[in-house]
C-alpha positions as CSV (number, residue, x, y, z in Angstrom):
1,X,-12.3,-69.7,79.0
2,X,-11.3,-69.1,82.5
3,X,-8.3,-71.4,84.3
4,X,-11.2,-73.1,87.1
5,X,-13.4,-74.4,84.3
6,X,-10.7,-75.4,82.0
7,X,-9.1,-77.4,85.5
8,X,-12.9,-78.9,86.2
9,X,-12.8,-80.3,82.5
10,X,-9.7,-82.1,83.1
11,X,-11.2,-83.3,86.3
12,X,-14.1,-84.7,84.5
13,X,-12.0,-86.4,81.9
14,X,-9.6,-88.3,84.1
15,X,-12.5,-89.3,86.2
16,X,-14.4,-91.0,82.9
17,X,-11.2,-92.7,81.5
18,X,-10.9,-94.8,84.6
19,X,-14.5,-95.3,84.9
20,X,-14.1,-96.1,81.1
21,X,-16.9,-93.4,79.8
22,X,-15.9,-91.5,76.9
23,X,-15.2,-88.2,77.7
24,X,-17.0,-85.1,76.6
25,X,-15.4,-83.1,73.9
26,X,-12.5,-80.8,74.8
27,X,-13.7,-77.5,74.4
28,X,-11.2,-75.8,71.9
29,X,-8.9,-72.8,72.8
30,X,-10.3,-70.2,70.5
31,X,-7.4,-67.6,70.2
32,X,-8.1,-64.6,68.9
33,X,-5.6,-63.7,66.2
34,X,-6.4,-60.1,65.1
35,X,-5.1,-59.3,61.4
36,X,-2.4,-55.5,62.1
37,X,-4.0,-53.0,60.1
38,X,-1.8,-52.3,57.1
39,X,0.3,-49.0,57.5
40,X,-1.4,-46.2,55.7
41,X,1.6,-45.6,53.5
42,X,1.3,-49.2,52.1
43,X,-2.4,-49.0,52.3
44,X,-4.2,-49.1,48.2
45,X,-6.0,-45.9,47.1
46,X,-9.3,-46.5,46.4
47,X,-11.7,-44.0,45.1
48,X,-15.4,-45.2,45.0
49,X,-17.3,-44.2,41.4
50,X,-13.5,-43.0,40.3
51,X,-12.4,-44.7,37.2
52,X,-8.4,-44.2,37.1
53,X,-8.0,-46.5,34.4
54,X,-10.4,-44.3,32.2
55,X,-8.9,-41.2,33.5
56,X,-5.6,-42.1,32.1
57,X,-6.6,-43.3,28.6
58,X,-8.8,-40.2,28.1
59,X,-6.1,-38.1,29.2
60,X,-3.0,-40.1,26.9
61,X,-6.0,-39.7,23.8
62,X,-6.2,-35.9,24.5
63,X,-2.0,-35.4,24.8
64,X,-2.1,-37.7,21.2
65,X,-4.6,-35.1,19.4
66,X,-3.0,-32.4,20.6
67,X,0.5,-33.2,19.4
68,X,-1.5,-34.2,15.8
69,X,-3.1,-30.4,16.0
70,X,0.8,-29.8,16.3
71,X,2.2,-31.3,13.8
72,X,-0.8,-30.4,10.9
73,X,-0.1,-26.4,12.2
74,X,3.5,-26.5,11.6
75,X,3.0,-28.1,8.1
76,X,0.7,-25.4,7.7
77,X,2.9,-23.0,8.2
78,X,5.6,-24.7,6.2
79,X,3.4,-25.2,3.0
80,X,2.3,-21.3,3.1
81,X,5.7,-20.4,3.0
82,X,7.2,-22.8,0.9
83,X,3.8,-21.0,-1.7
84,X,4.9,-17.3,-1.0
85,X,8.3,-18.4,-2.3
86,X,7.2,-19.8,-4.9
87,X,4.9,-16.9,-5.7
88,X,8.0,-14.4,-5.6
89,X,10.2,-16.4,-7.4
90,X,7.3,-16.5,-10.4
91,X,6.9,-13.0,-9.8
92,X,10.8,-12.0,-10.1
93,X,10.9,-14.7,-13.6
94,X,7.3,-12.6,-14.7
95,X,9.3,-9.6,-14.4
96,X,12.6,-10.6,-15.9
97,X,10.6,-11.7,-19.0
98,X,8.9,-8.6,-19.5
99,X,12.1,-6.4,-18.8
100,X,12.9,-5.8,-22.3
101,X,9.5,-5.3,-23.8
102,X,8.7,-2.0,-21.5
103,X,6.1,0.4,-23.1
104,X,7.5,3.5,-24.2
105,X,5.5,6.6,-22.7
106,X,2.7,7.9,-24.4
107,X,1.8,11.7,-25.4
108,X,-1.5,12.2,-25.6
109,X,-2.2,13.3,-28.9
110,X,1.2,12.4,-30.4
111,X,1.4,9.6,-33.1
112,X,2.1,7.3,-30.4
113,X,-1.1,7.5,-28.8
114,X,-2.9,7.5,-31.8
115,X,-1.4,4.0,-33.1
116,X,-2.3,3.2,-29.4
117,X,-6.0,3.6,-29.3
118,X,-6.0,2.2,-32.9
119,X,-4.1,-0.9,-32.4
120,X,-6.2,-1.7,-29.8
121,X,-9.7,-0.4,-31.2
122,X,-9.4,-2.4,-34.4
123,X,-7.4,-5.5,-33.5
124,X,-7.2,-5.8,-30.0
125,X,-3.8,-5.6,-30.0
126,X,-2.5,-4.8,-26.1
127,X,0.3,-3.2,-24.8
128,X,2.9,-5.4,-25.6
129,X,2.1,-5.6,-29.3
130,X,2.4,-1.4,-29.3
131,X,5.8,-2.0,-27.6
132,X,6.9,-4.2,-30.6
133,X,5.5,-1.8,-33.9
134,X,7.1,1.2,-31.5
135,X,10.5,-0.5,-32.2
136,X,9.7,-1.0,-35.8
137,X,8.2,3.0,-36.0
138,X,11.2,4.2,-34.2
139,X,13.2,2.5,-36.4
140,X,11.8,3.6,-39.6
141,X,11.0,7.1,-39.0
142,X,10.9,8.0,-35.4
143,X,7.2,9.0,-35.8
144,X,7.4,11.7,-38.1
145,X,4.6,11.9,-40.8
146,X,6.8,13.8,-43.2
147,X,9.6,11.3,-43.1
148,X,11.2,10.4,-46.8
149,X,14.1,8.1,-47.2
150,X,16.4,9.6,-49.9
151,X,18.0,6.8,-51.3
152,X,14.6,4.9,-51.9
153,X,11.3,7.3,-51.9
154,X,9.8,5.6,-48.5
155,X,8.1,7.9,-46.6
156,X,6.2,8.8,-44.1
157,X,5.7,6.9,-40.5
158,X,5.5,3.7,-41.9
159,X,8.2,4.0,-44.8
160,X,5.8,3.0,-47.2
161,X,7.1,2.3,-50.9
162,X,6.1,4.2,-52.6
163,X,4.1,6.5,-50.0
164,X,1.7,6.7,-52.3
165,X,0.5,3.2,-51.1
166,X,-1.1,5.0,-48.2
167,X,-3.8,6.6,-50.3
168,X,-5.8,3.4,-49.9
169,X,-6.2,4.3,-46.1
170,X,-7.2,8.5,-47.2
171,X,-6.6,11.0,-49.7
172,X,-4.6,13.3,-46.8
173,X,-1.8,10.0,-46.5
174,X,0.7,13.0,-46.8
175,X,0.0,14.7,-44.1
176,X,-2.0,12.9,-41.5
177,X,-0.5,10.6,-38.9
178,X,-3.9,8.6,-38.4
179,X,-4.1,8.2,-42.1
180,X,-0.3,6.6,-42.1
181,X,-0.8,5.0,-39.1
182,X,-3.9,3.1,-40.5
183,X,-2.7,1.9,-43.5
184,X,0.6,0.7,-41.4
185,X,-1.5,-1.4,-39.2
186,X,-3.3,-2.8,-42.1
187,X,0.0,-3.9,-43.7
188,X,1.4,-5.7,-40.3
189,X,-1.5,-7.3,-39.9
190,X,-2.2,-8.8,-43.3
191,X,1.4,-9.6,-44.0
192,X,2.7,-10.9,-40.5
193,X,-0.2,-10.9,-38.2
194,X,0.9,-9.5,-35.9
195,X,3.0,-6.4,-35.0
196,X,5.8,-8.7,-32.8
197,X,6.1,-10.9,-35.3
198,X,6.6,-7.8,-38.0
199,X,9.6,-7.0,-35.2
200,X,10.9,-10.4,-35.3
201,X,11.1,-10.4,-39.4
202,X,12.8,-7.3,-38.7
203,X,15.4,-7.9,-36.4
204,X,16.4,-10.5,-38.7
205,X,16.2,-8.8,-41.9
206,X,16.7,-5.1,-41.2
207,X,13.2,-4.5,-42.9
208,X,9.9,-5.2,-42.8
């Protein structure tokens, strides 16, 4: 409002109070306060359609999986290993155990391979039962057919007593290592079951 109107008003209203007339309303000074924009480094970010909040959780959710994925991989890792130790360490007990029950080599053809294929052809009897009646064998006459224990009449592979005993397994017992062989087998297997447990009677006795 300009200064002459503002001095007219006050005109007017000194002339009504002595006249005694109310006077009009006094026109307010509107002042014009205008708010300082704030300072663009205090000013507040805002993003329209842009969910920070979300943004944030979805990205602390992802970082918590991730370090999960983590930790299951290097357990992973940790069992596998811990299993191939384990695995050598049953290996290196398998082989310890077995050590001292080696198979002898075989000659085809030789006694050996014959109580081989016969062991196995009419009792089933693998190579770790061979290893044990090779022991008693080797013991008794080193494989030869035509061997004869002078103090007592055994003879033969198996020793038998009398070696006439072998004729029950063919007439050529004498002579043929199959024949002795045979009847052998037959003996260990209806006296002791088996030929390991024969060796184990053995080693304890001296015979068999």
């Amino acid at each position: 409002m300009s200064y002459p109107i503002r001095l007219a008003l006050a005109v007017v209203a000194a002339v009504a109070s002595v006249v005694g007339e109310s006077a009009p309303a006094t026109v307010p000074v509107s002042a014009e306060v205008q708010t300082p924009a704030a300072s663009p480094e205090h000013a507040a970010v805002d993003l329209p359609g842009v969910d920070l909040d979300g943004i944030a959780t979805a990205r602390t959710a992802q970082l918590s999986a991730q370090a999960d994925q983590i930790a299951q991989a290097a357990a992973d890792l940790q069992a596998a290993a811990q299993k191939k130790i384990q695995s050598a360490a049953a290996a290196k007990t398998t082989a310890a155990k077995t050590a001292g029950m080696s198979v002898p080599a075989v000659t085809p053809g030789s006694a050996r391979d014959i109580a081989s294929q016969m062991m196995l052809s009419m009792y089933g009897w693998g190579s770790d039962q061979f290893a044990c009646f090779d022991k008693i064998i080797t013991q008794e006459s080193g494989w030869n057919v035509s061997a004869t224990n002078r103090s007592s009449g055994a003879y033969g592979i198996p020793q038998a007593l009398p070696g006439s005993k072998m004729a029950t397994a063919g007439a050529d017992w004498q002579t043929n290592p199959a024949t002795q062989i045979k009847w052998a087998l037959g003996y260990v297997q209806g006296r002791y079951s088996t030929p390991c447990s024969a060796w184990s009677f053995k080693s304890a006795h001296g015979w068999y």
